[in-house]
C-alpha positions in Angstrom: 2.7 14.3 -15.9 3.9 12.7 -12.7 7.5 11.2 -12.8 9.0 9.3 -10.2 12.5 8.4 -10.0 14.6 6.1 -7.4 17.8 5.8 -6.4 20.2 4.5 -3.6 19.9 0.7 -4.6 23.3 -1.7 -5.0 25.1 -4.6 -3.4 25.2 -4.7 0.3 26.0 -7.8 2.8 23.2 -9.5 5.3 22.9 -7.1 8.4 23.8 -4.3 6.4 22.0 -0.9 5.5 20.7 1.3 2.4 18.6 4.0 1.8 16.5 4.4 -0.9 15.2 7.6 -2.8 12.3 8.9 -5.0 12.6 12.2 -6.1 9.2 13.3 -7.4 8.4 15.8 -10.6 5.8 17.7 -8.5 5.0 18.7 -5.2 4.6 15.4 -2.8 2.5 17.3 -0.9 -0.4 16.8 -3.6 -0.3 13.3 -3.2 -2.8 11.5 -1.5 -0.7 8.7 -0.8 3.1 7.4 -1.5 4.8 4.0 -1.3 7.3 1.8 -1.5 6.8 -2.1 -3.1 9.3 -4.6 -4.0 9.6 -7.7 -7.0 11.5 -10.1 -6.4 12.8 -12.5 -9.2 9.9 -15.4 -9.9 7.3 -13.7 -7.7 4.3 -10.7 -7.4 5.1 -7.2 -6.8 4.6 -6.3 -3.1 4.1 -3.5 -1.0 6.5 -2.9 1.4 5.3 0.3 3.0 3.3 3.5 3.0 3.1 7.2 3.8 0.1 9.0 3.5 -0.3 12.9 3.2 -1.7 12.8 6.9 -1.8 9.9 8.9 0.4 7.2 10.0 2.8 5.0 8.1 2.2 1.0 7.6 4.7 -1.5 7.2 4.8 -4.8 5.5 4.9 -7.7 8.4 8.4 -8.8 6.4 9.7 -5.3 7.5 8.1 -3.6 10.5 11.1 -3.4 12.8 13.7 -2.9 10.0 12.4 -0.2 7.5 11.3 3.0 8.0 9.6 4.9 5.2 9.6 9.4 5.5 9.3 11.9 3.3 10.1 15.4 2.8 8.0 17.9 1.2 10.3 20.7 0.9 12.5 18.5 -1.3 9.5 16.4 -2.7 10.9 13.1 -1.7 10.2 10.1 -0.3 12.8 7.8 1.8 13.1 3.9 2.3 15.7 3.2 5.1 16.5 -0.4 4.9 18.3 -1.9 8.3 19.5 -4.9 8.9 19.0 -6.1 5.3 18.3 -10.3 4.5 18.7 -11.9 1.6 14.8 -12.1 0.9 14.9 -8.4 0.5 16.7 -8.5 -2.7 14.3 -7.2 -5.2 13.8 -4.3 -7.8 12.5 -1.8 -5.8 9.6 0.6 -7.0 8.2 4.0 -5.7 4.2 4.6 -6.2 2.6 7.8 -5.9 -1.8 8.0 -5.7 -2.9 11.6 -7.5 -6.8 12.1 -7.4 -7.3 7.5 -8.2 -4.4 7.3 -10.8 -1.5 5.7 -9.9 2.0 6.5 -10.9 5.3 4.2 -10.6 9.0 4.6 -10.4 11.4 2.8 -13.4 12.6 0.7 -10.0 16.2 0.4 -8.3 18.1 -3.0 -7.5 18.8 -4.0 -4.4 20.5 -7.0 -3.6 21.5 -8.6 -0.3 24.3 -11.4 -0.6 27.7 -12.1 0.8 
């Protein structure tokens, strides 16, 4: 069983910076694939970005320039680091995980950008 759980959402000011965590259950080196997507309040889930086991990471249009998404096998964990933060970021934000065409998801961390 595959749990993923975030961590590193709050309250933080236009312009300002968080970083966001999912600590995996298993090693993140199995994974074919892990992500980041966002809800906001009224709308669709979207993906924000991705990190494959190999290969290079992609970016949401909304985001290239200000996030950057890593990971870290040794710890199994995946990072989001939000700069300079808008107010259209604020959104529950959920970690995915791909193991061999099943999908798993995060319980989702708050993040909300507002002076």
């Amino acid at each position: 069983q595959v749990q993923l759980v975030e961590s590193g959402g709050g309250l933080v000011q236009p312009g300002g910076s968080l970083r966001l965590s999912c600590a995996a259950s298993g090693s993140i080196f199995n994974f074919n694939v892990m992500g980041w997507y966002r809800q906001a309040p009224g709308k669709e889930r979207e993906w924000v970005a991705v990190i494959p086991g190999a290969g290079m990471t992609d970016y949401a249009n909304s985001v290239k320039g200000r996030f950057t998404i890593s990971r870290d096998n040794a710890k199994n964990t995946v990072y989001l680091q939000m700069n300079s933060l808008k107010p259209e970021d604020t959104a529950v934000y959920y970690c995915n995980a791909v193991l061999s065409g099943t999908s798993y998801w995060g319980q989702g961390t708050q993040v909300t950008v507002s002076s």
